[in-house]
N, C-alpha and C positions, 0 to 999 in steps of 0.2 A: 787133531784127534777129537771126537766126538767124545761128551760125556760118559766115561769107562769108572767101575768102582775099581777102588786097589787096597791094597793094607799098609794101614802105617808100619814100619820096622823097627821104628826107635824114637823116642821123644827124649833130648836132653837140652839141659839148659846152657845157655855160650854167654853169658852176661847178665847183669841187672836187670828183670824184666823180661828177658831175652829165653826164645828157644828155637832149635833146629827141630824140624818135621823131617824125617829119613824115611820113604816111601817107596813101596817096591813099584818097579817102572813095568808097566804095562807092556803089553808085547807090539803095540803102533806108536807105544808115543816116542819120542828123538827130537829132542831139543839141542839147543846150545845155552853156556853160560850166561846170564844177564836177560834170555826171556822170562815173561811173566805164566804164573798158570793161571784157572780157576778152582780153587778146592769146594767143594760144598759137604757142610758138615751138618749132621744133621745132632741136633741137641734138643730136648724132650721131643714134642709132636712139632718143631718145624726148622725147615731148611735155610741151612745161613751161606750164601755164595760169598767166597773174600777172595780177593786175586794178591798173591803172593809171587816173588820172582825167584827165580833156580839160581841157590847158592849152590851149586857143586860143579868139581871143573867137569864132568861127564854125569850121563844119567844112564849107564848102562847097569843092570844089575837094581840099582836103587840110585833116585836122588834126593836134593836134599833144599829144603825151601827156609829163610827164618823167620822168626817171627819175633816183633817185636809185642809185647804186652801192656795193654792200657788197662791199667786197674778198674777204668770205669767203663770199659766198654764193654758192648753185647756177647763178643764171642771170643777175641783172644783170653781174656783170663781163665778161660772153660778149656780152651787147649793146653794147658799144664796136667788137667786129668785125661787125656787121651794115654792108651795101652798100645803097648805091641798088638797089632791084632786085628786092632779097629780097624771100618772100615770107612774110607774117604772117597768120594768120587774128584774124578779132576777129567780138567778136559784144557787144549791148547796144546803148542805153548800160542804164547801170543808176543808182539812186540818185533820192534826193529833194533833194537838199543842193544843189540848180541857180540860177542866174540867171533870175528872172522879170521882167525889167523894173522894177526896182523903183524908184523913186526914189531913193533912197539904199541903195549895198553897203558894208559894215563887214565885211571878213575879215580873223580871226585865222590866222596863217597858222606851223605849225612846219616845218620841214627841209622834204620836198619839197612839202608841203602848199603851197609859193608857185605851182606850176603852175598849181592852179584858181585861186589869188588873183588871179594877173595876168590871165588867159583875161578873169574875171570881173569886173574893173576895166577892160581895154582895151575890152569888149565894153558896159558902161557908161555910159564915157566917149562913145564912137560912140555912143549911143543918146541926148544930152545928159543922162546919169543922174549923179547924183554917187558917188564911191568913194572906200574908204579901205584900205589896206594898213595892220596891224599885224604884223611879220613876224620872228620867234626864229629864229634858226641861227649858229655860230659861223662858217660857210664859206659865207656867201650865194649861192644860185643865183639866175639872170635880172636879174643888177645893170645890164644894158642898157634890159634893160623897166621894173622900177623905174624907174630912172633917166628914163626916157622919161614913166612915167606922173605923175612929179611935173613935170613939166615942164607939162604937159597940166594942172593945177589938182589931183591927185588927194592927197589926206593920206597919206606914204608914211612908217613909222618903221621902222627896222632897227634888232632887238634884238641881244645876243650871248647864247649859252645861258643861263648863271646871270642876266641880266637879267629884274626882274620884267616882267610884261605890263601892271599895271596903271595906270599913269601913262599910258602910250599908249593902252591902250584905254578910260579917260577922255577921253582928247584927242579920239580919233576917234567914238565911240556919244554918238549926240547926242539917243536916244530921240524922234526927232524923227517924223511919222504919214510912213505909206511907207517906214520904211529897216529893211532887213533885214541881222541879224548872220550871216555864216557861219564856221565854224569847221573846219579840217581840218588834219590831225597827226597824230601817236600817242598814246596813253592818255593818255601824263602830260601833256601837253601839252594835250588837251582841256580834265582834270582843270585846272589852272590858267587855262587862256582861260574856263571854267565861271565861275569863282570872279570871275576880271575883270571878267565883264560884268554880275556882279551888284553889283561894288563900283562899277561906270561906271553905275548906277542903271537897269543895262538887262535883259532875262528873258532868263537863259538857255535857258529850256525853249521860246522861241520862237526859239530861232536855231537853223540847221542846220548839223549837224554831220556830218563825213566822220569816223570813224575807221576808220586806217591799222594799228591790229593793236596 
């Protein structure tokens, strides 16, 4: 979809630093869980493009993107004062790293990389698919939806930083026919989930990977 404006619907916070964008869905756009968008925000006299990934398991109606918050940086700390109302332009989605119905989802998931995890385990679970949550941060975001999604039958493990990945993503890659690894984080954190799934006897080079920079 070509750059379309739309209106935010809700801004709240899901963690430490952390918030959900809930934006109403344009009448062309149609994603899936785990692609990326481009939001463009416009803050005094100039334009800031950030590309964010679709936490929600559907974007019909409204979806839903998170945001993690760097105190020092340009533009997320400015999006804690966005209103019901405002308006955001977006365009995409973009990306390969999506939810295709799969049988089985296996996401490694670092700091805000839990967006698409949950999106793409609550969307899943509604489809009778099975999912798994492997998920690193020392200030966890969306501990309500976790919370929810183990409730629901889904393998949820919550690491803390220095925590290796690889015990849990043994637990969860069951290499089993139908079940897709995905992966989204930053470099080093790839770089380690890489390593995990090949020690949990699974190919990294078929899982799909989001990196975040």
């Amino acid at each position: 979809m070509d750059p379309t404006e739309t209106r935010l619907d809700a801004v709240r916070n899901v963690g430490p630093d952390a918030i959900a964008l809930t934006l109403e869905t344009p009448d062309e756009f149609d994603a899936q869980p785990g692609q990326f968008l481009k939001l463009v925000f416009e803050i005094g006299e100039q334009t800031h493009p950030r590309f964010y990934t679709i936490s929600s398991p559907r974007v019909g109606g409204t979806f839903e993107t998170t945001v993690g918050i760097d105190p020092e940086g340009d533009v997320s700390p400015r999006l804690t004062a966005l209103e019901p109302g405002d308006s955001i332009t977006v365009a995409g989605p973009f990306g390969s790293a999506y939810y295709e119905a799969d049988s089985r989802s296996v996401i490694l998931a670092g700091g805000p990389g839990v967006g698409p995890a949950v999106g793409i385990a609550e969307r899943a679970l509604a489809d009778g698919n099975e999912a798994a949550i492997v998920y690193r941060d020392d200030e966890p975001m969306h501990e309500e939806r976790l919370d929810d999604l183990r409730e629901r039958g889904a393998f949820v493990r919550v690491l803390g930083e220095d925590e290796t990945l690889t015990d849990a993503a043994s637990e969860a890659i069951t290499c089993a026919d139908g079940e897709q690894v995905f992966v989204y984080g930053f470099a080093d954190f790839l770089s380690a989930a890489t390593d995990a799934i090949g020690a949990a006897g699974g190919a990294p080079d078929e899982a799909k990977m989001e990196n975040f920079g």
